[in-house]
C-alpha positions as CSV (number, residue, x, y, z in Angstrom):
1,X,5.5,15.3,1.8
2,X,7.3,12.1,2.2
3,X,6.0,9.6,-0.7
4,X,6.6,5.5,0.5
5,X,8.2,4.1,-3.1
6,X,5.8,1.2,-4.3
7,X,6.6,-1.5,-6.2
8,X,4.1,-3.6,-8.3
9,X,3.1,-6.9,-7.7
10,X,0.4,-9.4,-8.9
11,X,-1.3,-12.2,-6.6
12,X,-4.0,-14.4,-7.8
13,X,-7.2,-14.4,-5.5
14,X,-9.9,-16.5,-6.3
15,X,-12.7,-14.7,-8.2
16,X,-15.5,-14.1,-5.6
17,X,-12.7,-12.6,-3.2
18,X,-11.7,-10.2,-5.7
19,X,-15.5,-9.4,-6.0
20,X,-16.1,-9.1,-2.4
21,X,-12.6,-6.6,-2.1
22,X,-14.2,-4.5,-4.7
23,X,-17.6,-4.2,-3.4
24,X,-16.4,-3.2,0.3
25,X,-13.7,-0.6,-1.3
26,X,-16.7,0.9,-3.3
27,X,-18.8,1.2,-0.7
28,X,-15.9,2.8,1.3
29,X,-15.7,5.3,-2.0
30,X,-12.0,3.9,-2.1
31,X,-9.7,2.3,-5.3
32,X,-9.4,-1.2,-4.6
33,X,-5.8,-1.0,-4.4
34,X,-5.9,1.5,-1.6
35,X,-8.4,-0.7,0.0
36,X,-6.5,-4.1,-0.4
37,X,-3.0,-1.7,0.9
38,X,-5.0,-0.5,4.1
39,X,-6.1,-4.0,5.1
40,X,-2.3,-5.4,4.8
41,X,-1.2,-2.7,6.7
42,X,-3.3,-3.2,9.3
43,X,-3.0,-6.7,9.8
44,X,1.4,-6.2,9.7
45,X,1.0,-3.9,12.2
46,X,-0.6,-6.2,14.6
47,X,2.3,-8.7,15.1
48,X,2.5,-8.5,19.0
49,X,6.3,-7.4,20.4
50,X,8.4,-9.5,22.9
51,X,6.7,-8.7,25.9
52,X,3.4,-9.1,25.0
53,X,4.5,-12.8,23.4
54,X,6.0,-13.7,26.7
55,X,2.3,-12.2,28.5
56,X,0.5,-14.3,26.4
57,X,2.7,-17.5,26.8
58,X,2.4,-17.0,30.8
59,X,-1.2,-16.6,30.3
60,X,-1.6,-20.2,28.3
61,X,0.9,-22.1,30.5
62,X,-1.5,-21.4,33.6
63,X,1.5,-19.9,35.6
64,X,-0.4,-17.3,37.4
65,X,-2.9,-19.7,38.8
66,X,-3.5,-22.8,40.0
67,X,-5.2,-24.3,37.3
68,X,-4.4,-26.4,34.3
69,X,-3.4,-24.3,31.4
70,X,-6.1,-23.1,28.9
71,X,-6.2,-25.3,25.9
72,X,-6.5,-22.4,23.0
73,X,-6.8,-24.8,20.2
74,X,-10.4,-23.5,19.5
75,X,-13.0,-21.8,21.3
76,X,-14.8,-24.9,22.1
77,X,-11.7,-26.6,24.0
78,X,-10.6,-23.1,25.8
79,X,-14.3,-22.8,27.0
80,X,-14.3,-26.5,28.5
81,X,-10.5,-26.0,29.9
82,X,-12.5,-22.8,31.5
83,X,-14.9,-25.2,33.2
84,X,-17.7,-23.1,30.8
């Protein structure tokens, strides 16, 4: 069984957050510190790689059609720079 070392470390959340994380890892019958591990993980593993970053920049610049690029700021400005 390989076992990942840990190291401790505190944060300070504000209150209701903390409340919030422990309610959700309850009702997942989980520790909150294997529920608060699980969502970091998660969300590190999402970082999109080179080729997708390049996908995505083609995409916004409009490159693969004639129109003006999309304006991603929110989703109010992309739906008008969609013509929505």
């Amino acid at each position: 069984m390989d076992l990942a070392i840990k190291k401790n470390q505190s944060f300070r959340l504000p209150v209701e957050l903390l409340e919030s994380l422990k309610r959700i890892a309850k009702g997942q019958n989980r520790s909150l510190n294997n529920y608060v591990e699980t969502v970091l993980l998660e969300a590190a593993a999402h970082e999109p790689n080179k080729v997708t970053l390049s996908a995505m920049k083609e995409v916004e610049s409009g490159a693969l059609r004639n129109e003006p690029a999309l304006d991603l700021t929110s989703i109010e400005t992309m739906e008008k720079s969609m013509g929505l």
